[in-house]
N, C-alpha and C positions, 0 to 999 in steps of 0.2 A: 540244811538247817534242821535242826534235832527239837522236837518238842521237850522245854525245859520247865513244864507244868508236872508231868506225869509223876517222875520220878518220888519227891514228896508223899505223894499216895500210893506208889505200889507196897507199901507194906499193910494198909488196911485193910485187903481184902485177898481171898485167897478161892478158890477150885475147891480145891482140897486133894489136888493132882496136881503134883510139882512141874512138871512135862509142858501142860498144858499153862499153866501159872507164869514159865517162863516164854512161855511163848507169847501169850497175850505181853507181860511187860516188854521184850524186846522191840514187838510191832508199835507198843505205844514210846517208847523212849527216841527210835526210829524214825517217827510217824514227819513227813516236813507238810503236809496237807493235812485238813480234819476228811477229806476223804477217805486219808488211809488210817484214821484212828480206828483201834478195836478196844472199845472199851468194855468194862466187865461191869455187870447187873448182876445186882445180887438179888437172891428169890425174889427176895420184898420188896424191889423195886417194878413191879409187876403187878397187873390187877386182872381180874376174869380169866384166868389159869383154865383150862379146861384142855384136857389130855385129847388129842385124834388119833393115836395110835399106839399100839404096843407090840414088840418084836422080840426076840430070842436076846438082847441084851441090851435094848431099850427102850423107852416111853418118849411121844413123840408130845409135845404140846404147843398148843396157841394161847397167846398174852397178848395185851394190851401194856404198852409199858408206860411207867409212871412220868420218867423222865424222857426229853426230844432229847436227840442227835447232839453233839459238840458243833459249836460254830467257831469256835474263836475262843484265843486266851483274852480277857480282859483283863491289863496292865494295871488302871487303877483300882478295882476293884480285886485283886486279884485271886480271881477266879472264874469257870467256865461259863462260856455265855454260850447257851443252847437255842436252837431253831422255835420257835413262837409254836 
């Protein structure tokens, strides 16, 4: 059973790395569990940002994110209903 929410939204948001863009939509169009969803946060969906590391070709950081986990498609409302 194929998650038939996602689709809809993969064109709102983007990486900005195609690679990586396809790969997060595959796992979500894929996904038959909200175990296996990988869903995409966009910066602003984050709060208290503070960086713990930096490397030869990245920045490593801790968030606080704004929105919970996916729980469930809710049919009549439709749309996601997230962990409390």
């Amino acid at each position: 059973m194929q998650c038939r929410s996602f689709p809809k939204d993969l064109s709102k948001w983007t990486s900005g790395n195609k690679e990586i863009d396809y790969f997060i939509q595959n796992t979500q169009v894929h996904a038959w569990d909200f175990n296996l969803v990988l869903e995409w946060y966009p910066w602003e969906a984050f709060s208290e940002i503070e960086e713990i590391g930096k490397g030869g070709h990245a920045a490593v950081f801790r968030a606080k994110r704004k929105l919970q986990r996916i729980r469930k498609w809710d049919l009549q409302k439709n749309e996601w209903r997230r962990f409390p």
